[in-house]
N, C-alpha and C positions, 0 to 999 in steps of 0.2 A: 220398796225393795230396789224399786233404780236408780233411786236419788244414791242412798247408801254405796250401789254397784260406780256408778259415776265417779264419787264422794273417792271412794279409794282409789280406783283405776286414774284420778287426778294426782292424786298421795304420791301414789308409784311413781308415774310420771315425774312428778316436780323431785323426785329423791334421782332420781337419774341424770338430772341437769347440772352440769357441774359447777361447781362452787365462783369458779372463774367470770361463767358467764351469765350467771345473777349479778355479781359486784356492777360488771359488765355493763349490766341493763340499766344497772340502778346508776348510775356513774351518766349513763347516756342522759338519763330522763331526771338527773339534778338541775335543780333553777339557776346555780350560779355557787357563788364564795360560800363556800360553810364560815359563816363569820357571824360572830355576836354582836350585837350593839354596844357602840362604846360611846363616851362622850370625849370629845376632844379638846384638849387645850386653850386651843382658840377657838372662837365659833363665830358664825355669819347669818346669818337668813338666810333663806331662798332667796326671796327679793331682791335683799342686795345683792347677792351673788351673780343672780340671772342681769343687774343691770350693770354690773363694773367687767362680767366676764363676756366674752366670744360666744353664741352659739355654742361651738366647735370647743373651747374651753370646759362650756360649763358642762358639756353631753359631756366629754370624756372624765373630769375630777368628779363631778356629782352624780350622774348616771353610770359610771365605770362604762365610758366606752372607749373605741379607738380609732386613731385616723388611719385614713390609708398612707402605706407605706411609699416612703422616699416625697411625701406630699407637705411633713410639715417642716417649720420655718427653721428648726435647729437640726433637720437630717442631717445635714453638709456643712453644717456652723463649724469654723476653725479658730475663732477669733479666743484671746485669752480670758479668764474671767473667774466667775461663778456661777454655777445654775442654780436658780433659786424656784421652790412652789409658786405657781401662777394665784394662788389664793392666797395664804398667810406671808410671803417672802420668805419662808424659814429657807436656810441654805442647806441642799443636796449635795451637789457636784461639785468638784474643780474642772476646767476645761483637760488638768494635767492628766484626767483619769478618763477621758473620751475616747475611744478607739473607731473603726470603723468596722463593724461587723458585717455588714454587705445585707442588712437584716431591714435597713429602709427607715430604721430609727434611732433616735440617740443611743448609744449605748457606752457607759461605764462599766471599768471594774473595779471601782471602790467609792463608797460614800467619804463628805468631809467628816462627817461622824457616824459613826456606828448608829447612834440614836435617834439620826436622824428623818429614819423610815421605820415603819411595822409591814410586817408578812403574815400573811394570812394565805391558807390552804385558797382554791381557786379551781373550782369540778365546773367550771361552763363549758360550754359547748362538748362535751364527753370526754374531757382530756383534764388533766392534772398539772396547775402549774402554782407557780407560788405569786400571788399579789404583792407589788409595792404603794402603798400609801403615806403620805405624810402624818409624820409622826404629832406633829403639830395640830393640825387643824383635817385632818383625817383624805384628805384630797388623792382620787385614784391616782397614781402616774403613773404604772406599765407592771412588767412583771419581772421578775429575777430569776436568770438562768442558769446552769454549773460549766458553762463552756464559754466560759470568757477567756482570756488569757492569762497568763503569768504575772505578778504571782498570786493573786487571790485567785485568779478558775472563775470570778464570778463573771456573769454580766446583765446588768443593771441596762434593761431593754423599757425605754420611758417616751412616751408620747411627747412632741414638743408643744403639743397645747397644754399641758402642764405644767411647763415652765415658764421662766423670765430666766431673764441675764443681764449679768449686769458686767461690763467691760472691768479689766484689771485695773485699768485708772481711776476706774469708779468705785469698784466692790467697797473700801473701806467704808467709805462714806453716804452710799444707799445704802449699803446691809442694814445700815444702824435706823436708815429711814424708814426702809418697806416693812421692818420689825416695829419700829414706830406705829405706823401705819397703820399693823394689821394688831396690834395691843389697841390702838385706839379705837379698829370696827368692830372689835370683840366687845370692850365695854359699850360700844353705845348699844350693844346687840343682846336681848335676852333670850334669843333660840338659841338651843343646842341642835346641831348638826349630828346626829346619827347618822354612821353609816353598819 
């Protein structure tokens, strides 16, 4: 009889709490990206990854994490070019689309191609935002926000231990290499990289 009395007097309770602040809860107590596994285009090892990448690299593409702000190497980059993934070279950025957001990190408001990134929802830490990963070879690089500037609104907020660059003098002629490059450590590589 008090299991039963409990049993409901819980029922009540939980029908009283508003809808808001279950989401709420559950939104707190998520592990991270609601995201599926995919397999990527290009792919690498761990092993190899952990020995051609940085510490600081490999924690933020592979682990999804982040440097502290205004701390990495392309906060305050001016120089002309292209940003390229620190793992596959696939190209992100033009230098033309870098602004300064005052946010401690690179930040763009337009990719060189649309397809050049995938978005994935992002519940860590109890907050809501959108993930950017290379489209390519699936490598974290930051997140995508709606308060960028004119005229696209976006802004493309990206760790610089996820990039390279490669100078305007040069782009033409590395692009074609680190693309080289990184088709050559995908074949010799029979792991698929999930993330």
């Amino acid at each position: 009889m008090g299991r039963r009395y409990t049993v409901t007097l819980l029922t009540q309770h939980l029908t009283l709490v508003p809808t808001a602040l279950l989401l709420l809860l559950l939104l707190l107590h998520s592990p991270g990206a609601c995201r599926t596994k995919k397999t990527w285009p290009v792919r690498f090892s761990q092993e190899e990854l952990r020995k051609r990448l940085t510490p600081m690299q490999f924690h933020v593409t592979q682990e999804r994490g982040t440097e502290s702000a205004f701390a990495g190497e392309f906060a305050l980059h001016k120089d002309d070019g292209t940003y390229t993934c620190v793992v596959c070279g696939a190209q992100l950025f033009s230098s033309n689309t870098k602004f300064d957001s005052g946010s401690g990190w690179p930040s763009f408001f337009d990719l060189m191609k649309e397809e050049s990134v995938s978005v994935s929802d992002d519940f860590s830490y109890g907050m809501h935002r959108v993930e950017i990963t290379c489209s390519q070879c699936g490598a974290h690089l930051g997140h995508l926000f709606d308060d960028g500037p004119k005229p696209s609104g976006k802004r493309y907020c990206i760790n610089s231990a996820s990039l390279a660059f490669q100078a305007k003098d040069t782009t033409s002629s590395s692009s074609s290499s680190a693309a080289e490059d990184g088709a050559a450590g995908s074949s010799a590589s029979d792991v698929k990289t999930e993330l």
